[in-house]
ROLUMDO-181344 format. One line per 4 residues: number of its first residue (from 1); their letters; for each residue z, x, y of C-alpha. Coordinates in steps of 0.2 Angstrom, whole numbers, always signed. Each point is the difference from the previous one (the first is absolute). Layout:
BEGIN
NUM> A> Z/X/Y ~ ...
This chain:
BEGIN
1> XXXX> +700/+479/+887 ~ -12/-12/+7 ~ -15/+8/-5 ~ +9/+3/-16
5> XXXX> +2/-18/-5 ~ -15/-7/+7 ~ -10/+12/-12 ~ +13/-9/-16
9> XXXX> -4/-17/+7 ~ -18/+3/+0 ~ -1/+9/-18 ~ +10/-15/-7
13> XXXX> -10/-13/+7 ~ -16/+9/-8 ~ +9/+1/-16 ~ +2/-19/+1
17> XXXX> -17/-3/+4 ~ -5/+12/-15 ~ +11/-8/-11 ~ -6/-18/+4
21> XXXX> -19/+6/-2 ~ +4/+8/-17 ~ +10/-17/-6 ~ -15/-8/+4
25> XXXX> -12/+10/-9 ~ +11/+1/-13 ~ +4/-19/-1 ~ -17/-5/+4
29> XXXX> -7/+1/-17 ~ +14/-12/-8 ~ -9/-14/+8 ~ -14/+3/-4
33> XXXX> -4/-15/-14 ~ -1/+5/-16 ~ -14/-12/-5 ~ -9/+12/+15
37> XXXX> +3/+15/-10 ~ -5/-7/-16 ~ -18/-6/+5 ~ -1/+20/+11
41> XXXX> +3/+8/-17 ~ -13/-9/-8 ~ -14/+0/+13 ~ +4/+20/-1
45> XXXX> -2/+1/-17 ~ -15/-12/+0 ~ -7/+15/+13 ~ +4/+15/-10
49> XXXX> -7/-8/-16 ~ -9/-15/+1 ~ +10/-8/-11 ~ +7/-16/+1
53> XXXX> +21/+0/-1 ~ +6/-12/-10 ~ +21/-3/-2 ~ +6/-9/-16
57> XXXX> +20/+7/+3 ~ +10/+0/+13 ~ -3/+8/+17 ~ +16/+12/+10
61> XXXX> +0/+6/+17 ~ +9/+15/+4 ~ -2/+4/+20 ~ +16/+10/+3
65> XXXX> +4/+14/+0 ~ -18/+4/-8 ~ -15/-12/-2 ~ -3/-6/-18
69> XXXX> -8/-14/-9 ~ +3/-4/-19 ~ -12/-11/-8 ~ +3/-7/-19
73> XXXX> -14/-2/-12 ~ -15/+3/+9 ~ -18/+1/-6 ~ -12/+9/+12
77> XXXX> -17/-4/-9 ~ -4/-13/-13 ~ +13/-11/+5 ~ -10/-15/-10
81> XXXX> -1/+9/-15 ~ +13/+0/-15 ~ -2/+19/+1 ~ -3/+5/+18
85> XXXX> -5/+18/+3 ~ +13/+5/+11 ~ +19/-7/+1 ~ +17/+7/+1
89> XXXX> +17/-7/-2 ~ +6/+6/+16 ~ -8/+5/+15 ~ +7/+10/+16
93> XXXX> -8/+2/+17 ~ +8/+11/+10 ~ -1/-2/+19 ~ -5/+11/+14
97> XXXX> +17/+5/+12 ~ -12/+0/+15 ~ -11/-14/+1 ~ +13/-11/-6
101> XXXX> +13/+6/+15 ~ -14/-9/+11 ~ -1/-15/-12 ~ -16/+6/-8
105> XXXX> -1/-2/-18 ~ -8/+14/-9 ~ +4/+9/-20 ~ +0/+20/-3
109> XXXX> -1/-4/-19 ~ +1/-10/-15 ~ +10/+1/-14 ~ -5/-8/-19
113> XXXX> +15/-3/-10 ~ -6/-2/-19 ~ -18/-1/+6 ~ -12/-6/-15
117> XXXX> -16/+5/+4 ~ -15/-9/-11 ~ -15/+6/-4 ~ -12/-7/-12
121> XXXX> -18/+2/-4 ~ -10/-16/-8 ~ -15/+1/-15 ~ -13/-1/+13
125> XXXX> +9/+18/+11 ~ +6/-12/+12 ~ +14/+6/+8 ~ +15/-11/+8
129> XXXX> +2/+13/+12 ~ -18/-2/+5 ~ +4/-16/+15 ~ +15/+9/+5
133> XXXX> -9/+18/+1 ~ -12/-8/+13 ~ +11/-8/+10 ~ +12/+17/+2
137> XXXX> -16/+7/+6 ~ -5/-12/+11 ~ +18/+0/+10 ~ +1/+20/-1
141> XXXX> -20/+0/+8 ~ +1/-3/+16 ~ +4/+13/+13 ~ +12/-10/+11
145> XXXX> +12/-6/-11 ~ +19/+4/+3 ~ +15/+1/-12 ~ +16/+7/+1
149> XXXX> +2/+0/-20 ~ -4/+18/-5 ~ +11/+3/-16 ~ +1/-12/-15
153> XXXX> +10/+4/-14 ~ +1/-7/-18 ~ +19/+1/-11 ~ +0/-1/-18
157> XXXX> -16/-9/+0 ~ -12/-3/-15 ~ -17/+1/+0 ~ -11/-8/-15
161> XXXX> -16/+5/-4 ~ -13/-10/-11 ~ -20/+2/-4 ~ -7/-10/-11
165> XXXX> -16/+7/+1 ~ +7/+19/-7 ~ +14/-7/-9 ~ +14/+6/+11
169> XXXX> +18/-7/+2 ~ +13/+12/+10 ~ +13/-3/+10 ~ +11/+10/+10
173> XXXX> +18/+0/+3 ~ +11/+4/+12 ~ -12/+5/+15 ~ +7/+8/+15
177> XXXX> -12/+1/+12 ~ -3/+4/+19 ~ -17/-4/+9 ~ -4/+6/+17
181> XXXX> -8/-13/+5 ~ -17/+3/+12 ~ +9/-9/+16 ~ -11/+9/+12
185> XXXX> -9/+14/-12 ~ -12/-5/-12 ~ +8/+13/-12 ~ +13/-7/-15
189> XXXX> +12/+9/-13 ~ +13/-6/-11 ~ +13/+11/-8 ~ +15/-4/-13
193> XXXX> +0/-1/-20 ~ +0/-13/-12 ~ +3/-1/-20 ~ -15/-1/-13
197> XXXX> +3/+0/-17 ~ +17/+5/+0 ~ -3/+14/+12 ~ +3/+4/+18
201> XXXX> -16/+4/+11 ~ +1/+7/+17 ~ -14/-6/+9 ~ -10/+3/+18
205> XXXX> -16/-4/+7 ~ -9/+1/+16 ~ -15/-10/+7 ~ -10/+6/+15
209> XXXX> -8/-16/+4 ~ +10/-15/-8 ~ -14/-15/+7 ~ -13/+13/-7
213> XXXX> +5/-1/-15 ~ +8/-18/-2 ~ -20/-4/+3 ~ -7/+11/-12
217> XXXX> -7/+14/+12 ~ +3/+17/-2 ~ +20/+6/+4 ~ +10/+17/-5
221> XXXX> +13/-3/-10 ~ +12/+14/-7 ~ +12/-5/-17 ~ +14/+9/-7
225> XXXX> +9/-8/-17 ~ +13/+12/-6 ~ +12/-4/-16 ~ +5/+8/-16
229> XXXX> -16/-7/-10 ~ -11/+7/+13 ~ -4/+6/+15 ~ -18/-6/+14
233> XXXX> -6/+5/+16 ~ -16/-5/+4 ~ -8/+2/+18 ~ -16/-8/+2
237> XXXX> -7/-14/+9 ~ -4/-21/-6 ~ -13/-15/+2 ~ -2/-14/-8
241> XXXX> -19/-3/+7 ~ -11/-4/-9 ~ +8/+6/-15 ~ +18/+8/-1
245> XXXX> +0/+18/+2 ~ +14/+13/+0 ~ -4/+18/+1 ~ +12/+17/+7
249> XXXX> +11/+11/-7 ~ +10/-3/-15 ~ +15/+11/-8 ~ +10/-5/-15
253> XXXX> +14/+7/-10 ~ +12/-3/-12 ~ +14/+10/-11 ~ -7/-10/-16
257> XXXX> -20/-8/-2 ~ +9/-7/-16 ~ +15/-9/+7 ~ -11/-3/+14
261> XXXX> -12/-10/-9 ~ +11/-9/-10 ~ +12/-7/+14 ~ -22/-7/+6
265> XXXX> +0/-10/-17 ~ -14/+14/-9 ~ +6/+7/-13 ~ -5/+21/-1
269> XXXX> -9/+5/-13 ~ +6/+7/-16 ~ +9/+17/-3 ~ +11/+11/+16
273> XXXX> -9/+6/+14 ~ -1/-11/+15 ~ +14/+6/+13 ~ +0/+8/+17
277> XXXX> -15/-5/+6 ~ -10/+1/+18 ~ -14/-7/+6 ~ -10/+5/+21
281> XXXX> -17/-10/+0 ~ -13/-6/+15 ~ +1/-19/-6 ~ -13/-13/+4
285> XXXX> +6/-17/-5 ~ -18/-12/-1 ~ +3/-18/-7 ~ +9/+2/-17
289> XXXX> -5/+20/-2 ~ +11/+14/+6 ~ -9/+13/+1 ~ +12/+19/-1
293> XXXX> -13/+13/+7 ~ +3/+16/+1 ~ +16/+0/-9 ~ +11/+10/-7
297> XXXX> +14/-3/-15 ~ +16/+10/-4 ~ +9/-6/-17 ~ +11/+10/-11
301> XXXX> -5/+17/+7 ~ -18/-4/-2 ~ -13/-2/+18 ~ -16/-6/-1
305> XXXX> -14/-3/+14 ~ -13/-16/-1 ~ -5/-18/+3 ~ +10/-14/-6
309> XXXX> -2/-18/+2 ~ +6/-19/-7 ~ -6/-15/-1 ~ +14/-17/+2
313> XXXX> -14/-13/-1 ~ +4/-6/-19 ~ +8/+13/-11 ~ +6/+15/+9
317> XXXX> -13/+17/-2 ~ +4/+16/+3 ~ -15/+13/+2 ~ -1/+16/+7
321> XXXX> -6/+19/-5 ~ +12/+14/+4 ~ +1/+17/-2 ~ +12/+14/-5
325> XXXX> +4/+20/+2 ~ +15/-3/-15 ~ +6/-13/-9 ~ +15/+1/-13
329> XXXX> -2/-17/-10 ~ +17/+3/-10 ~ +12/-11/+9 ~ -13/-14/-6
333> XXXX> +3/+3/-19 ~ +19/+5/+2 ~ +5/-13/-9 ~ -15/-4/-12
337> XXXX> +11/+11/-17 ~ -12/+1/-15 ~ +9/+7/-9 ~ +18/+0/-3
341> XXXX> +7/+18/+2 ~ +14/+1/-12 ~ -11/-7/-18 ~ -19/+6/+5
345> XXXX> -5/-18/+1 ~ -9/-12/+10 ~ +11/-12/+11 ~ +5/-16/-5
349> XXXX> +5/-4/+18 ~ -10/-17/+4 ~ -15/+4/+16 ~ +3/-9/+14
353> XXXX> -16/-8/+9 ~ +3/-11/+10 ~ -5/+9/+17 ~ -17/-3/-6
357> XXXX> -2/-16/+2 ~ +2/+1/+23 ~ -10/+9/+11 ~ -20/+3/-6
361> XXXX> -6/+17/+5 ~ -16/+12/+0 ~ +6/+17/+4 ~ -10/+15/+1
365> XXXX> +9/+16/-2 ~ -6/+16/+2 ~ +13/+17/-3 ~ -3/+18/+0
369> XXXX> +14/+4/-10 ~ +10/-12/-12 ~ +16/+1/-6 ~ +8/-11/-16
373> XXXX> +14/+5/-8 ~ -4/+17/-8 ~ -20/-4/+0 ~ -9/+9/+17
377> XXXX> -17/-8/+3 ~ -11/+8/+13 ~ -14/-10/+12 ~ +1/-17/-8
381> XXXX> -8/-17/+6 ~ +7/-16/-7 ~ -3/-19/+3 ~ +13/-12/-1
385> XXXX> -3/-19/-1 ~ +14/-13/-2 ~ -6/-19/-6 ~ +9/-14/-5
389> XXXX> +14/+11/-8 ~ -13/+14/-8 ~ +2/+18/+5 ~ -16/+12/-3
393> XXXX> -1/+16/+6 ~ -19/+9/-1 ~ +2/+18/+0 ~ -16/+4/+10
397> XXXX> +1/+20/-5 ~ +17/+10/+0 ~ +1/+20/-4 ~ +12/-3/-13
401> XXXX> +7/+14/-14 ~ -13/+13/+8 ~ -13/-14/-5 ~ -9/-16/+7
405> XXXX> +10/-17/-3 ~ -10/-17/+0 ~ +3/-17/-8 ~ +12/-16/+6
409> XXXX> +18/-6/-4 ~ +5/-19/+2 ~ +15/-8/-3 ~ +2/-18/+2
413> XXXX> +16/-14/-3 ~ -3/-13/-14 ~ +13/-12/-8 ~ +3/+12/-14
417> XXXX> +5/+14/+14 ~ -15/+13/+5 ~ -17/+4/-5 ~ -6/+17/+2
421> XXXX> -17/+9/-3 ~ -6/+14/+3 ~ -19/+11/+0 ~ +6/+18/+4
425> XXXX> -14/+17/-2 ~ +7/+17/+3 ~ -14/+10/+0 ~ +1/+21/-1
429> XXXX> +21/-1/+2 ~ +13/+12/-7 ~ +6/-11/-17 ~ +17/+10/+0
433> XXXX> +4/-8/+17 ~ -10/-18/-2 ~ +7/-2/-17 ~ +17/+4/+7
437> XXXX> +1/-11/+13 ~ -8/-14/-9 ~ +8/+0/-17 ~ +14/+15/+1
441> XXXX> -7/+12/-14 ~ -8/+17/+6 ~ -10/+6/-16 ~ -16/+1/+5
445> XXXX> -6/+16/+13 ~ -20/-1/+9 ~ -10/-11/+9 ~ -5/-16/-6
449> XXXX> -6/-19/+2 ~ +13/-16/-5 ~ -5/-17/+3 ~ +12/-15/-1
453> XXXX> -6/-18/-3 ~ +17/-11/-6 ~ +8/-16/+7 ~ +18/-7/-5
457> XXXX> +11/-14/+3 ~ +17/-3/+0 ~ +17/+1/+13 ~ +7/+19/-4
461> XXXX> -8/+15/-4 ~ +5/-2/-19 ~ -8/-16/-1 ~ -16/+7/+11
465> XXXX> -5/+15/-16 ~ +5/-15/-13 ~ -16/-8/+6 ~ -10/+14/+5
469> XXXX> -21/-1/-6 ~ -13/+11/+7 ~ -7/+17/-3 ~ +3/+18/+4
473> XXXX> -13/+14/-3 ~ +4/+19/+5 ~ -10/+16/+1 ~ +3/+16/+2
477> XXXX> -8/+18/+0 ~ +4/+18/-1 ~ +19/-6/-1 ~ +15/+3/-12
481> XXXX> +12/-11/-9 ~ +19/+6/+3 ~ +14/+2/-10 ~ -11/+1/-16
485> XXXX> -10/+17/-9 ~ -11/-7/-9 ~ -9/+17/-5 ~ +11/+8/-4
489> XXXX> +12/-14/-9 ~ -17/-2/-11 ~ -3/+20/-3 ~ +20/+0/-6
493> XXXX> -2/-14/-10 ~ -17/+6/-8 ~ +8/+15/-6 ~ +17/-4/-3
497> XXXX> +1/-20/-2 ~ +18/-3/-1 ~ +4/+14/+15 ~ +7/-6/+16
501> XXXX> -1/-19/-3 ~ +11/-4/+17 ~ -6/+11/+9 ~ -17/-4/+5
505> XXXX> +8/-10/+16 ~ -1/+15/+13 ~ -18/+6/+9 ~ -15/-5/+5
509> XXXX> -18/-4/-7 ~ -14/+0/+10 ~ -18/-10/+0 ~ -16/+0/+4
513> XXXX> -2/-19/+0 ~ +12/-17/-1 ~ -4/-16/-1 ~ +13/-15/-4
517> XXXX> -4/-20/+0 ~ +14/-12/-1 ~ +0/-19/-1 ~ +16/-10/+5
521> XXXX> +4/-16/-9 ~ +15/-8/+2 ~ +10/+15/+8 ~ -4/+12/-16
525> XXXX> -15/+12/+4 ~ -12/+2/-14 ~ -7/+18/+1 ~ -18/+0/-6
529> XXXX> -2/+16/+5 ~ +7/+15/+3 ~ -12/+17/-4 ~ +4/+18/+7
533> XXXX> -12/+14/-2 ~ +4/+17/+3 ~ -6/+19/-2 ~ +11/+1/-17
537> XXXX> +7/-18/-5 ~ -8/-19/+1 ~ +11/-13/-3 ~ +1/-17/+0
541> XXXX> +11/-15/+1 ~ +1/-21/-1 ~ +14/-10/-4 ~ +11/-14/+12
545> XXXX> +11/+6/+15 ~ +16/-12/+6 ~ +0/-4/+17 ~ +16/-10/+0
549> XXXX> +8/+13/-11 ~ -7/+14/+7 ~ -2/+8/-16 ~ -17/+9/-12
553> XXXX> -7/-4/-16 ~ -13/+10/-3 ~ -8/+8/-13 ~ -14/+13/+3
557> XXXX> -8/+18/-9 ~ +0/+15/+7 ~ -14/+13/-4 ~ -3/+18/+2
561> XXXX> -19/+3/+2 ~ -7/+17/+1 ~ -3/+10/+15 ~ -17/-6/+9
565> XXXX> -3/-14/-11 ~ -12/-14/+3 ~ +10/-18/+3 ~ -4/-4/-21
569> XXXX> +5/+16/-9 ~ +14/-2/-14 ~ +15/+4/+6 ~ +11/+15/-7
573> XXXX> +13/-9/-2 ~ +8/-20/+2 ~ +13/-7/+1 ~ +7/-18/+1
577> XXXX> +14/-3/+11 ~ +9/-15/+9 ~ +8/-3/+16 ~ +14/-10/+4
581> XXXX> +16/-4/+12 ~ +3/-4/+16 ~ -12/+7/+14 ~ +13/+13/+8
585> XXXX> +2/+9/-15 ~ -12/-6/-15 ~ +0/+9/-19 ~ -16/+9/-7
589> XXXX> +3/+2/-19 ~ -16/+5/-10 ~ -1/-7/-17 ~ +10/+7/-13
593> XXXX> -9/-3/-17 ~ -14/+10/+7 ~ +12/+14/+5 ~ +8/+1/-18
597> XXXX> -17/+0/-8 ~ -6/+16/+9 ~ +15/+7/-4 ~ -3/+13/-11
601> XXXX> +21/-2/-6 ~ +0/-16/+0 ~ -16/-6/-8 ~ +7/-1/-18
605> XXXX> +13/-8/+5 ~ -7/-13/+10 ~ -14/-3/-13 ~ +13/-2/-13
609> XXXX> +7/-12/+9 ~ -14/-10/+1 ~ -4/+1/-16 ~ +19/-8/-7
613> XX> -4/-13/+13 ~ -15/-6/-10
């Protein structure tokens, strides 16, 4: 028993003794003076940072149960300044359990509270930043310096952005951040999100060598931005000295270039296209050119290979020459309609321009194989150059309609709505298929030569064939025109002249030769000429074609020559006819009066006729 309660005596004794050491350790800190932690907290910001603490609010003191300071209105650099770079509304410094058990005073972290982070840059590139950069590098320099801060954290802070010198004014909103602040490493990162244009960010970055790069020397440094506008990851390395320089890995995304571009304050060009689009490049940032070499660019299906740059001094540039295996450009003229399905006629609907007018480009674009709507092109090389709202596209060479395309297109925005020209040379093409895809009528079989010269202005395509002038000239060997027997329409007619009057619309005629010249005025093409010489017939053609109405009204004679004939032997047989209705399904009537008159039946009569007339 003895034994017994001399062992309860004893552990109850060294319970007290416990208990009194821990009530100590415990009580200790609630005398500490609060005047003592204040000027703590801010000689250990003043060691993480540099920065000089400056409190316009009121000041709390939370030592039990855990350590916590709460400073009010606080302004950590440029407190002089009507807009100082760095202040909050609240500031929390949270205190470390074991130092100040001892009575040592020490932070883990800092918390902003509606932190409002300035940054501006002057006329002359001066940034305010610049004073304040030096000194965070100068406090994070030496080797021997101690602090126990190692996190700070920024809630629903803003962040304002503005150069003068590119014209830039951003800001940011709701910024939730965390830096891992280099307290004995030399190594940062800072994770979180924040709000730009009306759109959530997540955001990280890592430096290897924060001093490194505060001074301008060469520092790794890996970015991820991730939304629903876009997506970047760039992996690389920075300096600053003697001129700024960025160069790594970079990787972009997004579900839409379009919306994309748009939500950046560009607006896309004109017509569809422009959606999923990704972008892996070896990117070299030197002054105000970023250099994207090799690279290689996804959109809409399509992948191309090359060298891209752009240049941010002044007006933004973008150059670059890429390559292609495919490319299917339909997606870019889904929504261009030139004509309206339903009535056969070109579309009212007003062309809108106005993504002409942002970035500047010179592209050069290279394919095997081209794709646009119905139209296939084979190995094509094209130049595209975008100036001050002025699109032109030079078609170096291009294996078009089993034939050789050359020329330029350019479309431009003006205050009436667009200007468009074009200089176009099929050379040696299938005209079935070219005059197909170019003006919709398929009735003209072989190989031939067209070559367009015209220019137009107007805000729809309507208004663009209302102002329509240039030229046309086609020609054409060993071919045939289709849907019409020319031959034989002429032998039936020769031998029986008022036989088979409606039903000369069926067949074929071949030629030896064609050759047509048209002049556009005004949107109505004046045909000078239009001569076809074949083994049996030669005819020949001139009147005025509606381009707006899509309509003929031609008049021409067709002649039956004899077999082996030299170009001016008398024909056999002539005969006058004209041409006319719309282009998909036009009228040939030949003329009547000379029909009657060979008429051995209706001779009498028709000379009768004539004769009561006078």
């Amino acid at each position: 028993m003895t034994t017994a309660a001399g062992f309860k005596r004893l552990g109850l004794a060294i319970a007290g003794v416990l208990a009194a050491i821990a009530l100590v350790v415990i009580a200790g800190p609630l005398f500490i003076p609060r005047e003592a932690v204040l000027t703590a907290i801010k000689a250990e910001i003043k060691a993480a940072t540099g920065l000089d603490l400056a409190v316009r609010g009121q000041a709390t003191v939370s030592l039990f149960p855990w350590g916590n300071v709460s400073l009010g209105d606080v302004v950590l650099a440029g407190a002089n300044d009507n807009a100082p770079a760095l202040a909050a509304k609240e500031l929390h410094a949270r205190l470390r359990l074991m130092p100040l058990l001892f009575g040592h005073i020490g932070a883990s972290d800092l918390s902003l509270v509606h932190a409002h982070v300035n940054v501006t840059i002057g006329p002359d590139g001066a940034s305010n930043w610049a004073g304040l950069s030096q000194t965070l590098a100068r406090t994070l320099m030496p080797a021997e310096r101690v602090t126990t801060i190692s996190e700070i954290r920024i809630t629903d802070g803003t962040v304002a952005v503005r150069d003068e010198v590119h014209g830039i004014d951003e800001r940011l909103s709701g910024v939730e951040m965390s830096f891992a602040w280099p307290a004995i490493a030399r190594s940062f990162a800072a994770t979180g999100r924040f709000v730009w244009r009306a759109e959530t960010i997540d955001a990280s970055a890592t430096v290897a060598d924060l001093v490194a790069a505060i001074t301008g020397a060469r520092a790794g440094i890996k970015v991820r931005l991730n939304g629903a506008p876009f997506k970047i990851a760039f992996d690389g390395h920075i300096a600053r000295r003697p001129t700024f320089r960025l160069e790594g890995t970079l990787a972009a995304d997004t579900e839409s270039l379009r919306n994309a571009l748009g939500w950046s304050g560009l607006k896309p060009l004109p017509g569809g296209g422009f959606g999923r689009f990704a972008l892996k490049a070896h990117m070299n940032v030197l002054g105000g050119t970023v250099a994207l070499s090799p690279v290689n660019v996804e959109m809409d299906g399509n992948s191309a290979e090359g060298v891209m740059a752009f240049t941010t001094e002044g007006r933004t540039i973008l150059q670059g020459t890429l390559a292609a295996d495919e490319l299917d450009l339909t997606p870019f003229i889904s929504t261009l309609h030139v004509l309206r399905t339903a009535d056969r006629d070109w579309s009212p609907v007003p062309i809108v321009l106005d993504g002409l007018t942002g970035l500047d480009f010179d592209l050069r674009v290279s394919a095997r194989r081209i794709s646009i709507g119905s139209a296939a092109l084979g190995r094509t090389a094209v130049a595209a150059n975008l100036r001050q709202g002025g699109l032109t596209i030079v078609i170096g060479e291009s294996q078009a309609f089993g034939g050789v395309l050359t020329g330029l297109m350019s479309i431009a925005k003006i205050p009436s709505g667009g200007y468009l020209k074009s200089q176009l040379q099929f050379a040696n093409v299938d005209l079935e298929s070219c005059l197909g895809e170019l003006f919709g009528t398929r009735r003209l079989e072989g190989k031939g030569m067209l070559t367009l010269a015209v220019e137009a202005t107007g805000d729809s395509i309507l208004a663009l064939t209302q102002t329509l002038n240039g030229s046309a000239t086609l020609s054409a060997k060993q071919g045939a025109l289709v849907g019409y027997n020319v031959e034989q329409l002429l032998r039936r007619l020769e031998s029986r002249p008022l036989a088979a009057r409606n039903e000369f619309r069926t067949g074929r005629t071949p030629f030896e030769k064609l050759n047509v010249s048209v002049k556009v005025v005004g949107g109505v093409a004046q045909v000078e000429e239009v001569r076809l010489d074949g083994a049996a017939v030669r005819l020949g053609m001139a009147g005025s074609v509606s381009i707006p109405g899509r309509d003929f009204d031609l008049k021409g004679k067709a002649s039956l020559i004899p077999a082996g004939a030299l170009a001016d032997t008398p024909a056999d047989f002539e005969l006058p006819f004209v041409v006319q209705g719309p282009w998909d399904n036009p009228v040939m009537l030949p003329d009547t009066e000379l029909l009657l008159r060979r008429s051995g039946a209706a001779a009498p009569l028709f000379e009768q006729l004539r004769g009561k007339q006078r």
